[in-house]
MARBAKOL-245716 format. One record per residue (C-alpha): residue number from 1; residue in one letter; x, y, z. Coordinates in nm, 4 decimals, m for minus. Each point is the difference from the previous one (the first is absolute). Example, Ala and Ser with C-alpha at 12.3 -4.5 7.8 and 13.67 -1.06 7.14 Angstrom:
BEGIN
{1 "A" {1.2300 m0.4500 0.7800}},
{2 "S" {0.1370 0.3440 m0.0660}},
# end
This chain:
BEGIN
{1 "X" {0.6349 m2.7683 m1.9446}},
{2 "X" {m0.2880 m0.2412 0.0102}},
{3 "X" {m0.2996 0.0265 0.2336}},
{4 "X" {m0.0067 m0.2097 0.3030}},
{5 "X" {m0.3473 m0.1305 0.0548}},
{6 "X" {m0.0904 0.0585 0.3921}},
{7 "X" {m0.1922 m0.2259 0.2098}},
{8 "X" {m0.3843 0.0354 m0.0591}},
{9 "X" {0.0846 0.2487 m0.3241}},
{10 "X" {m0.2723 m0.0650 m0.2789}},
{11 "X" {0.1215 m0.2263 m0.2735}},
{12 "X" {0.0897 0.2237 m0.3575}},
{13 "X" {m0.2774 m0.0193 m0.2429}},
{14 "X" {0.1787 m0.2243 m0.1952}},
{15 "X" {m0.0069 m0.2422 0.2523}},
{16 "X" {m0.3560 0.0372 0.0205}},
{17 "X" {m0.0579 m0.0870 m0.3415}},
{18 "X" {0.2106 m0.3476 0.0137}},
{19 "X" {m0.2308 m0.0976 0.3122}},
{20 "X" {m0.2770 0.0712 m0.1619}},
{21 "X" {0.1184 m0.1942 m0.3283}},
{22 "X" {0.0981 m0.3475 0.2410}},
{23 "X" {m0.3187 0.0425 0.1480}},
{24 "X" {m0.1718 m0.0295 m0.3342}},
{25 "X" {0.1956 m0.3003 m0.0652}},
{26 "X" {m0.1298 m0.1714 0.3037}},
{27 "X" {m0.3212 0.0848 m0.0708}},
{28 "X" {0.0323 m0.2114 m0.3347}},
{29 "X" {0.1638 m0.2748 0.1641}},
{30 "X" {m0.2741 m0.0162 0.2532}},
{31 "X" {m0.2855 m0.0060 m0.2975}},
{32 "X" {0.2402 m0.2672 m0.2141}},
{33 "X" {0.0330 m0.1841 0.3849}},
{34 "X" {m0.4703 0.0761 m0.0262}},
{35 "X" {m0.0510 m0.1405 m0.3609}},
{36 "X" {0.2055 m0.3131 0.0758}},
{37 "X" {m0.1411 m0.0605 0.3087}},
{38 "X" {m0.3371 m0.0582 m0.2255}},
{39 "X" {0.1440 m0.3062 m0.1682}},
{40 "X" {0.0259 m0.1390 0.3318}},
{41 "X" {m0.3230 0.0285 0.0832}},
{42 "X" {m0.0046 0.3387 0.2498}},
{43 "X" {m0.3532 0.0711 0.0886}},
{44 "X" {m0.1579 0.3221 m0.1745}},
{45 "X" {m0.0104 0.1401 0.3938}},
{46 "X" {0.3913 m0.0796 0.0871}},
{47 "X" {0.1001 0.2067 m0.3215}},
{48 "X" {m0.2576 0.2730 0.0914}},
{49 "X" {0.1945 0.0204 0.3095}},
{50 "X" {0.3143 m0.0108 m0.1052}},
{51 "X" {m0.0930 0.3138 m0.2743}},
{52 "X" {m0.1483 0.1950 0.2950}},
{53 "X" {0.2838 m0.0644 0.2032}},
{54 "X" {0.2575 0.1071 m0.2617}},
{55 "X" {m0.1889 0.3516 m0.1244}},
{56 "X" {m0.0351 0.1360 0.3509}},
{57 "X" {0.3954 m0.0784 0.0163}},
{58 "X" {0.0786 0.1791 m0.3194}},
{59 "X" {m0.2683 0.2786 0.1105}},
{60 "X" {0.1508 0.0707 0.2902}},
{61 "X" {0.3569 m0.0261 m0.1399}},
{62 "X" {m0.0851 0.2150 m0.2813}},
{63 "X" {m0.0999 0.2867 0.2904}},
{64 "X" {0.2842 m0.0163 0.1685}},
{65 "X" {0.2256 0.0373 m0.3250}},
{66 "X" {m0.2188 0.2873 m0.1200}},
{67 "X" {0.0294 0.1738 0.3319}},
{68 "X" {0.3870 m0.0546 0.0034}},
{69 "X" {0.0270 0.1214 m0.3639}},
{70 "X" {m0.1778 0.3350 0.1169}},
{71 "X" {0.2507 0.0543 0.3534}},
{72 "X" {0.2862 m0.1052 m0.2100}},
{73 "X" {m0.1410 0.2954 m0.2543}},
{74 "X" {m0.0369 0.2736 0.2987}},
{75 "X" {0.3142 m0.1277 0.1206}},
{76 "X" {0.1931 0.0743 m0.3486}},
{77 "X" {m0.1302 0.3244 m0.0264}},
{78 "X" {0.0535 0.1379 0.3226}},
{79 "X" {0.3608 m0.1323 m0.0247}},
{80 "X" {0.0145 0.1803 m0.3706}},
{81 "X" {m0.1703 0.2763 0.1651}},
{82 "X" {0.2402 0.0117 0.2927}},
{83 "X" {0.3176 m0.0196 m0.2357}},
{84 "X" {m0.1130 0.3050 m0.1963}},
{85 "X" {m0.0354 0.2036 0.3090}},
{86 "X" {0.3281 m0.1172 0.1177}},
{87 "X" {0.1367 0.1169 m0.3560}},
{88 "X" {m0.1691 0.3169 0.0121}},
{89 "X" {0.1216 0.0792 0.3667}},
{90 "X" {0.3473 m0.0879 m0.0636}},
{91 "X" {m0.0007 0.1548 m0.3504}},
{92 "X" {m0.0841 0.3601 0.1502}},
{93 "X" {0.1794 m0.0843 0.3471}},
{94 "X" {0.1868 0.3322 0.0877}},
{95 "X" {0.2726 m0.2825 0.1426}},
{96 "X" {0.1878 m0.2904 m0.1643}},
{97 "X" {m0.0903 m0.3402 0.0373}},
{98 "X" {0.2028 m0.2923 m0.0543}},
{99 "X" {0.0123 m0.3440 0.1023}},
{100 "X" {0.3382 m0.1874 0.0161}},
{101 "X" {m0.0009 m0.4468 m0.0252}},
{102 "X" {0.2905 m0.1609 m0.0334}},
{103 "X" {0.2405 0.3232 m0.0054}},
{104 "X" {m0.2019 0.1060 m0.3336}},
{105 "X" {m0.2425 0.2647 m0.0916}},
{106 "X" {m0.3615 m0.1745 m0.0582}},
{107 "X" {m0.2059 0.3066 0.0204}},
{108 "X" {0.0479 0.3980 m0.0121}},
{109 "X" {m0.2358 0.2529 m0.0234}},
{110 "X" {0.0797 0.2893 m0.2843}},
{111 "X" {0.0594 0.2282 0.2969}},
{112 "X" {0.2999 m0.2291 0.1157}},
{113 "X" {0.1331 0.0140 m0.3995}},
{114 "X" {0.0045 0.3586 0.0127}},
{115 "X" {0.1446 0.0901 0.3213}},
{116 "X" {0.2978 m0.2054 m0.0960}},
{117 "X" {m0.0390 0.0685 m0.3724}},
{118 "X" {m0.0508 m0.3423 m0.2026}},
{119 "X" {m0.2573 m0.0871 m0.1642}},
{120 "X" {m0.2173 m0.2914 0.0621}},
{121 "X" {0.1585 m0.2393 m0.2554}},
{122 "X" {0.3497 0.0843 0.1620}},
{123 "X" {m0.0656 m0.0101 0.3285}},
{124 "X" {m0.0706 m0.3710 m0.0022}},
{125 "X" {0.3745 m0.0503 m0.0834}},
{126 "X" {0.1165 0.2119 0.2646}},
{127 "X" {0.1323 m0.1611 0.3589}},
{128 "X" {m0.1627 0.1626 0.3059}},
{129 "X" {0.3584 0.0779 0.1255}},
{130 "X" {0.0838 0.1873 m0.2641}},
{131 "X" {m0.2435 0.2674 0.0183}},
{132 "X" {0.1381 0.0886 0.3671}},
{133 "X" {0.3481 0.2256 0.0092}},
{134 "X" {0.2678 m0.2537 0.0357}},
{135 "X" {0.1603 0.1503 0.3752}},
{136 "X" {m0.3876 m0.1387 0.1551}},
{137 "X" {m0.0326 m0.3440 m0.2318}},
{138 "X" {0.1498 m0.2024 0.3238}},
{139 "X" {m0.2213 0.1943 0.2261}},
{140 "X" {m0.3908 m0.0050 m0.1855}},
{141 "X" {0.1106 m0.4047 m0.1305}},
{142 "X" {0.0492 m0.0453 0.4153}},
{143 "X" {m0.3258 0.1522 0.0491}},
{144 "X" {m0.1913 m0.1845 m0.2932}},
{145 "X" {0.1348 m0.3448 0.1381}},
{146 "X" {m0.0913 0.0600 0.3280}},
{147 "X" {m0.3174 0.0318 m0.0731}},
{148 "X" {m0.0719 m0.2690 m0.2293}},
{149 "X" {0.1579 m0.2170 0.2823}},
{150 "X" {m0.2370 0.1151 0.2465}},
{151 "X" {0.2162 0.2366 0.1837}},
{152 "X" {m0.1348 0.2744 m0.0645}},
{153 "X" {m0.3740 0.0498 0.0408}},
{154 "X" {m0.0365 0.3347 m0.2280}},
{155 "X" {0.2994 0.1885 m0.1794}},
{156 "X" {0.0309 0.3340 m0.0357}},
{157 "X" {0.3051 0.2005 m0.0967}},
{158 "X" {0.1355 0.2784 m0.1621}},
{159 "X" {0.2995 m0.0514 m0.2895}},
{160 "X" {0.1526 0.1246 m0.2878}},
{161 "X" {m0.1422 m0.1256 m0.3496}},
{162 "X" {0.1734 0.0325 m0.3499}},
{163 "X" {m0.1939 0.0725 m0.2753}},
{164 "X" {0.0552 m0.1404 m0.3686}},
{165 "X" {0.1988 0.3192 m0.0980}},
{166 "X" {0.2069 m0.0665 0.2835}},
{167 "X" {m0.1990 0.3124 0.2064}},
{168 "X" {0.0177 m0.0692 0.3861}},
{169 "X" {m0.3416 0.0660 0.1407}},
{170 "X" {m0.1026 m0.0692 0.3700}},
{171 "X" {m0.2710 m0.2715 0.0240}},
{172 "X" {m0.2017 m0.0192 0.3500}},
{173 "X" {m0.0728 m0.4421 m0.0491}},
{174 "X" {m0.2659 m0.1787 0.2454}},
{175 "X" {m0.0757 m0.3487 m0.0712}},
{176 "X" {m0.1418 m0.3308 0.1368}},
{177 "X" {0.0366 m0.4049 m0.1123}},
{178 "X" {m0.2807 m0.1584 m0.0340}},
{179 "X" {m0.0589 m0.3671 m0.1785}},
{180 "X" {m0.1470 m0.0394 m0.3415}},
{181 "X" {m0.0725 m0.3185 m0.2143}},
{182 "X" {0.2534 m0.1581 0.2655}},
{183 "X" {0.2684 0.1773 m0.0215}},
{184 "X" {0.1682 0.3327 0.2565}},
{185 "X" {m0.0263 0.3250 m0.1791}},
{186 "X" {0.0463 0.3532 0.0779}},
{187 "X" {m0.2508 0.2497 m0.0821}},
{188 "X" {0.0992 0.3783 0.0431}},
{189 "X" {m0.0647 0.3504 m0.0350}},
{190 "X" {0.2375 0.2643 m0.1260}},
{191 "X" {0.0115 0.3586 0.0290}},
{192 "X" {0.2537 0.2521 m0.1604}},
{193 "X" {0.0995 0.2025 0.2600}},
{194 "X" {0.2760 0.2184 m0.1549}},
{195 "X" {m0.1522 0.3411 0.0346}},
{196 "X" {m0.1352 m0.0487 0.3148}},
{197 "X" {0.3025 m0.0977 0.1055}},
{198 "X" {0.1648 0.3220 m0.1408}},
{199 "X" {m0.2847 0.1949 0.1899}},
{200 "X" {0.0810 m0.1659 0.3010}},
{201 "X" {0.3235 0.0760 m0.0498}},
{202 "X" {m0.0351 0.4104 m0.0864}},
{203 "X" {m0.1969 m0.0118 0.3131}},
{204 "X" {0.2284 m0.1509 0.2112}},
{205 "X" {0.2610 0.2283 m0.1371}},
{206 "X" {m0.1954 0.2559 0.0654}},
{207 "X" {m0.0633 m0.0590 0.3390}},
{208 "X" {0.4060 m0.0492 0.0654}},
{209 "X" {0.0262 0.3559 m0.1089}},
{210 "X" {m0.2301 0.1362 0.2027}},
{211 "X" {0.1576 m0.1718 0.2940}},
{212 "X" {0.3098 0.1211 m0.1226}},
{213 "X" {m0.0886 0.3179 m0.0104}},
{214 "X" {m0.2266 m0.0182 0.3417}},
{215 "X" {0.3209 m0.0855 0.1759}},
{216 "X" {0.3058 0.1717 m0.2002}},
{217 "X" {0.1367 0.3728 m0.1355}},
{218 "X" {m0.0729 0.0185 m0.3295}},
{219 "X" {0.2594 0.2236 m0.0428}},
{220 "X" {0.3003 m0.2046 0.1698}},
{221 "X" {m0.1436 m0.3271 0.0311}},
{222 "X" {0.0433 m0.0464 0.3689}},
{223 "X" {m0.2782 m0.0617 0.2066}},
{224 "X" {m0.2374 0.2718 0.1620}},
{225 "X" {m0.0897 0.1764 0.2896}},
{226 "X" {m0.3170 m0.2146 0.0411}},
{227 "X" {0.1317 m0.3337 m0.0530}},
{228 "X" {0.2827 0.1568 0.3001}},
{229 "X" {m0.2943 0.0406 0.2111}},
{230 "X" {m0.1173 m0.3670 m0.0614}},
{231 "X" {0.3265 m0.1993 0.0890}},
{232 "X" {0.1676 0.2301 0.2322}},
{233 "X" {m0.1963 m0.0571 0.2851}},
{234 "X" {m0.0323 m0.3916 m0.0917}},
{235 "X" {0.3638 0.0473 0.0522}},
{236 "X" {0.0320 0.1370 0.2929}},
{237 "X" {m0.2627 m0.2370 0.1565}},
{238 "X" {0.2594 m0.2815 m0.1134}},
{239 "X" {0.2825 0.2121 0.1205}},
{240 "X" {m0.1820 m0.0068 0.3339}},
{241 "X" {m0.1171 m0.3483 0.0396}},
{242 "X" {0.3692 m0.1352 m0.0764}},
{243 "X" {0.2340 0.3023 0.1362}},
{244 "X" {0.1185 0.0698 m0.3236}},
{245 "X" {0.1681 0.3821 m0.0959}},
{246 "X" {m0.2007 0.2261 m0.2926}},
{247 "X" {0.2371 0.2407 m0.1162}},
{248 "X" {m0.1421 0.2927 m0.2223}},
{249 "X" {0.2261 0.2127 m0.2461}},
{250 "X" {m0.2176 0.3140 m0.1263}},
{251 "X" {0.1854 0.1606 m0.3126}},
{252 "X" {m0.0663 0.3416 m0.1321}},
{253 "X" {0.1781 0.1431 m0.3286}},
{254 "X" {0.2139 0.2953 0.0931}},
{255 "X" {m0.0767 0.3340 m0.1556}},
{256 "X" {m0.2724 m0.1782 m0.2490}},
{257 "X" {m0.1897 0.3170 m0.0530}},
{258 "X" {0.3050 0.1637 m0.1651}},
{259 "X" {0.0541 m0.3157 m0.2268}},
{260 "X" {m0.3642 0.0360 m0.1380}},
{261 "X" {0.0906 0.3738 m0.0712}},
{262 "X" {0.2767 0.0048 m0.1424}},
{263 "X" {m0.0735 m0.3481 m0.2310}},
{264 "X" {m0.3830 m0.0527 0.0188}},
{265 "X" {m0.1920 m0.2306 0.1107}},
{266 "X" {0.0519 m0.2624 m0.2502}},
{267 "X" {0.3731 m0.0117 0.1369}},
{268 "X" {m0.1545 0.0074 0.3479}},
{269 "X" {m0.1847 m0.3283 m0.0653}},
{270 "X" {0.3311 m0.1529 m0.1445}},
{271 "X" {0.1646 0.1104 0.3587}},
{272 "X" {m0.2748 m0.1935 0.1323}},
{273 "X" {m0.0157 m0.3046 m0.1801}},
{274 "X" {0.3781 m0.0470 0.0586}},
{275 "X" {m0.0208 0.0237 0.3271}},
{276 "X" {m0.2649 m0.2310 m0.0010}},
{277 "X" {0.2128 m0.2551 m0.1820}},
{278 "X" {0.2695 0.0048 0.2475}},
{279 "X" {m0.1749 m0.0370 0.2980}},
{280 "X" {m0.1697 m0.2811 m0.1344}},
{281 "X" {0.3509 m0.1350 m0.0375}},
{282 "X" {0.1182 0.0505 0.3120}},
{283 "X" {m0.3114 m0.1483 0.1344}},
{284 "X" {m0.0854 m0.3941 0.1728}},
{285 "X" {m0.2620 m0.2099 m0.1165}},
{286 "X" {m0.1303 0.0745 0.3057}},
{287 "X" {0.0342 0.3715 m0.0108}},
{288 "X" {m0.2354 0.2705 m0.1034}},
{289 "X" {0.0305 0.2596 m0.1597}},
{290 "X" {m0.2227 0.2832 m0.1084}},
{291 "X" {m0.0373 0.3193 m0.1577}},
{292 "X" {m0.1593 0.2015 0.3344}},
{293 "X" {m0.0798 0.3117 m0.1909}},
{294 "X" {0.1567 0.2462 m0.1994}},
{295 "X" {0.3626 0.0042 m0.0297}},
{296 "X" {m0.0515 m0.2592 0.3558}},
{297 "X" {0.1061 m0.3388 0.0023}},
{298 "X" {m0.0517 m0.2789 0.2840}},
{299 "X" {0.2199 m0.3314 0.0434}},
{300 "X" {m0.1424 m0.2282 0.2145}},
{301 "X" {0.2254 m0.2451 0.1836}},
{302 "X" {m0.1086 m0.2912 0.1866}},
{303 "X" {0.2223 m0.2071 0.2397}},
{304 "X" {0.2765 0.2638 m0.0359}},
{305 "X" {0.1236 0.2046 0.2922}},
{306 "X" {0.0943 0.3371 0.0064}},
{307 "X" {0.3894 0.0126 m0.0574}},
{308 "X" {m0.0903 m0.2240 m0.3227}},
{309 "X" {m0.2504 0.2225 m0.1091}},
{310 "X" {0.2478 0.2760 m0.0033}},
{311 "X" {0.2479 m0.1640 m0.1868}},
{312 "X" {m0.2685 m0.0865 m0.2762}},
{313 "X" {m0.1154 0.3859 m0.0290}},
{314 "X" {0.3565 0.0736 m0.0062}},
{315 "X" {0.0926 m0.2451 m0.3304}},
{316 "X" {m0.3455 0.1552 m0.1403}},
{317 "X" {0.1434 0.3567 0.0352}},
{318 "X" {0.3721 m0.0730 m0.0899}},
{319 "X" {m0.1767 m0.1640 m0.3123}},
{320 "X" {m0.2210 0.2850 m0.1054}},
{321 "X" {0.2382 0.2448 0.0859}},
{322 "X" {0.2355 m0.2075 m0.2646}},
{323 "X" {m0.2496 m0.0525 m0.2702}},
{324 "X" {m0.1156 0.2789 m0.2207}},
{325 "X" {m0.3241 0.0415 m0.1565}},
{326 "X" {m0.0020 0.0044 m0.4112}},
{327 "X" {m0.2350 0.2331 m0.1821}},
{328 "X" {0.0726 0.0802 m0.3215}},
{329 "X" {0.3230 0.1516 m0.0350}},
{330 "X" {0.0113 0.0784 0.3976}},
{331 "X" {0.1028 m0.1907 0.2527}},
{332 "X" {m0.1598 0.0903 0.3209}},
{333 "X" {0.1706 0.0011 0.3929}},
{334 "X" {m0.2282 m0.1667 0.2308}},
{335 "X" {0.0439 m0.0116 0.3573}},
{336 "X" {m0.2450 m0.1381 0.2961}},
{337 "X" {m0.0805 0.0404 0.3325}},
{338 "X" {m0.1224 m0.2687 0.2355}},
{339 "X" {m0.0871 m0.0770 0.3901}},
{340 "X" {m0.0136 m0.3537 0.1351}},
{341 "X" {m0.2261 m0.0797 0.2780}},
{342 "X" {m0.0393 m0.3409 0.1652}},
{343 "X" {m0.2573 m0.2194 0.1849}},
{344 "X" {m0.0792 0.0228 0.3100}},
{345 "X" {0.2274 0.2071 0.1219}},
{346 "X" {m0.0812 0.3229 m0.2359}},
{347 "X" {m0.3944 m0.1218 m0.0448}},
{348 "X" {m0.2440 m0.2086 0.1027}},
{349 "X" {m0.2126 0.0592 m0.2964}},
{350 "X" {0.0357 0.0118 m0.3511}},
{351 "X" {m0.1335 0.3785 0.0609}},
{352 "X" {0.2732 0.1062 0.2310}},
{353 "X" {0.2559 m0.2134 m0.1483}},
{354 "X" {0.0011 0.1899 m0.3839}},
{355 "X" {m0.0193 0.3165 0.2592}},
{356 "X" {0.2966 m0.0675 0.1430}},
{357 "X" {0.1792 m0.1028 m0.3220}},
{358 "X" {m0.1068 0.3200 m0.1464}},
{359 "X" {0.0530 0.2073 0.2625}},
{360 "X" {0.3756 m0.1355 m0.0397}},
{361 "X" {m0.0359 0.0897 m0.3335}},
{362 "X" {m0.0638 0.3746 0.0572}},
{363 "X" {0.3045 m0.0049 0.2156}},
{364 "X" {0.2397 m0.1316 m0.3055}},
{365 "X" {m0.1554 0.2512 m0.1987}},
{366 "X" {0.0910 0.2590 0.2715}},
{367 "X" {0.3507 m0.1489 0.0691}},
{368 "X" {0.0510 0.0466 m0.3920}},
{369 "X" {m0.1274 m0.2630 m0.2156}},
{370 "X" {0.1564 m0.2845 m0.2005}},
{371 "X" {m0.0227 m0.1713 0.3545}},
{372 "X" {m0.1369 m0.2816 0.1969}},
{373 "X" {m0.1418 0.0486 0.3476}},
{374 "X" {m0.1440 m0.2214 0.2896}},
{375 "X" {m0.2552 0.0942 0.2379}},
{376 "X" {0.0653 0.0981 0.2959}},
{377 "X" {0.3917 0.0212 m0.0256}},
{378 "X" {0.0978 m0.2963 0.1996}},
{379 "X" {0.3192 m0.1672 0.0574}},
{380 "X" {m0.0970 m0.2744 m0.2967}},
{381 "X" {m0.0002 0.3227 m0.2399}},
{382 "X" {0.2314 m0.0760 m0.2845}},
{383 "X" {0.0281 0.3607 m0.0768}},
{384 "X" {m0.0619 0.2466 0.2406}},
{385 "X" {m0.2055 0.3325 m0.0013}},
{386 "X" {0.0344 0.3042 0.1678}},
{387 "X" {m0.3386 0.2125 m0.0107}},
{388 "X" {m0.0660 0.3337 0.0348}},
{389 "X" {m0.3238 0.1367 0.1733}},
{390 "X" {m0.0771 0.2286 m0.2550}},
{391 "X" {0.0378 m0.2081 m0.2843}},
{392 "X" {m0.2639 m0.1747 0.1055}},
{393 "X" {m0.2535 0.1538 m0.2298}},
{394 "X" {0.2144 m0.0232 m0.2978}},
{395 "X" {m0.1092 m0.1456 m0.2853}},
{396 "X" {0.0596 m0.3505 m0.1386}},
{397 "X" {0.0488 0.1009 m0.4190}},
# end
């Protein structure tokens, strides 16, 4: 690329050296102009003058050239200076460096080579586009034009590169256009990002889990009793505000203490992760459902009234009821218990609504299990309960 000389810019020594040479030549022709000037009779005093005249030209002349010569010197070798700092940086840059004219590689720094694994020679025969994984090509060429057209005032972006060996690494790319010996180029900075990435990635994974397991059983996967306590009462202040129904159905495995007897508890945590799987089936969107504690389960209903919320803890029981429990070589007879409750009419709190739902509860337990029951027994009551006084301190397993 040949230098453009700027307005004002010293002349190359070179240069210098031809001035100096044409004003040598006028010199001469000046003295041939002084000796024929004697044949015509020039007095001794008029070619005095005229020598005078011409030395304190050439003097002066002769400073000025010699005083260009030695900024055009400084100039050279801070430039030289400059360029082997700029090679040193760039050599040792923790970064890659290239510079893109004309869709072509003109420059890269040995840290660019190695990142995406050529060496210098073959790197120069390499397009810039095909260093980049071929799914982002359209989207990093949109960004590199836009900014050499002056869309874009800096570029910064985060894509997919492809190393010789056909590795894909992620490459972090910032760049900016700038004009040099008169034409648009693009000079950026690379960074291989691919383990921070991964890192980022571990952590964020991480973090997921811990929500995970901040907000669900670990044993059955459904949500806890503290995430229950965070939307419930969200819920009901919806339920409020638009005169919406919250039904609740509480569950409780029947005779569960005898099942981790008799098979263990390993078989007791199979009873519970089944169960867990079909309420989640025979749950909404918009439902939820959690493991309360114990052998307790909660169903959450929004926008469902209490007749509905009956028939839904019936199909749940009818279900379970129908659906033994593998393990091993046994197949284990599960039955459940539940109580529906509905807002307002059985609670105006979350509080005194599970109450009331598992105060049904106790009363299906009491009536003999494998049932569903509403509290209070009202006329809605899908299946009705007679309860005793004294079964009122029985207990729910």
């Amino acid at each position: 690329m040949p230098d453009q000389k700027l307005p004002g810019e010293h002349p190359d020594e070179s240069a210098l050296l031809d001035e100096i040479a044409r004003l040598n030549k006028i010199i001469r022709a000046l003295m041939d102009r002084a000796e024929r000037s004697t044949s015509v009779q020039v007095s001794d005093f008029g070619l005095f003058q005229v020598t005078v005249m011409l030395e304190e030209r050439v003097r002066k002349r002769t400073i000025a050239l010699e005083t260009a010569l030695r900024d055009n010197e400084r100039i050279t070798r801070a430039l030289r200076e400059s360029e082997i700092k700029f090679h040193g940086l760039a050599n040792q840059s923790l970064v890659g460096i290239l510079i893109i004219e004309d869709g072509k590689f003109i420059y890269t720094n040995p840290k660019f080579n190695k990142i995406f694994g050529y060496t210098a020679k073959e790197i120069r025969h390499v397009a810039p586009l095909d260093t980049i994984f071929e799914s982002d090509r359209p989207l990093v060429a949109e960004h590199m034009r836009k900014h050499l057209s002056g869309d874009k005032k800096r570029l910064g972006t985060v894509f997919r590169g492809l190393r010789k060996n056909g590795t894909v690494i992620n490459i972090e790319f910032h760049a900016s256009a700038m004009n040099m010996g008169g034409k648009r180029v693009l000079i950026s900075l690379v960074i291989d990002v691919t383990e921070r990435t991964r890192a980022e990635q571990e952590v964020n994974a991480l973090q997921e889990m811990l929500r995970e397991q901040s907000t669900h059983d670990a044993l059955t996967g459904l949500y806890n009793r503290h995430h229950l306590e965070e939307t419930l009462d969200r819920e009901l202040i919806a339920a409020q505000r638009h005169g919406h129904p919250i039904s609740i159905i509480m569950g409780d495995l029947d005779h569960f203490k005898t099942i981790n007897d008799s098979y263990g508890h390993l078989a007791g945590d199979a009873v519970l992760r089944t169960f867990g799987t079909l309420m989640k089936q025979h749950a909404r969107s918009s439902d939820i459902y959690c493991r309360y504690g114990g052998e307790e389960f909660l169903l959450v209903l929004p926008q469902m009234a209490k007749h509905n919320a009956i028939e839904r803890a019936e199909q749940l029981r009818k279900t379970i009821a129908a659906t033994p429990v593998d393990y091993g070589t046994t197949q284990i007879a599960v039955t459940v218990s539940f109580g529906v409750a509905t807002f307002p009419h059985d609670g105006g709190s979350g509080d005194a609504l599970i109450a009331a739902a598992d105060q049904a509860l106790y009363a299906a337990k009491a009536t003999g299990r494998n049932r569903v029951n509403a509290s209070p027994a009202t006329p809605d009551t899908a299946i009705p309960v007679q309860i005793r006084g004294a079964d009122w301190g029985y207990h729910k397993n």
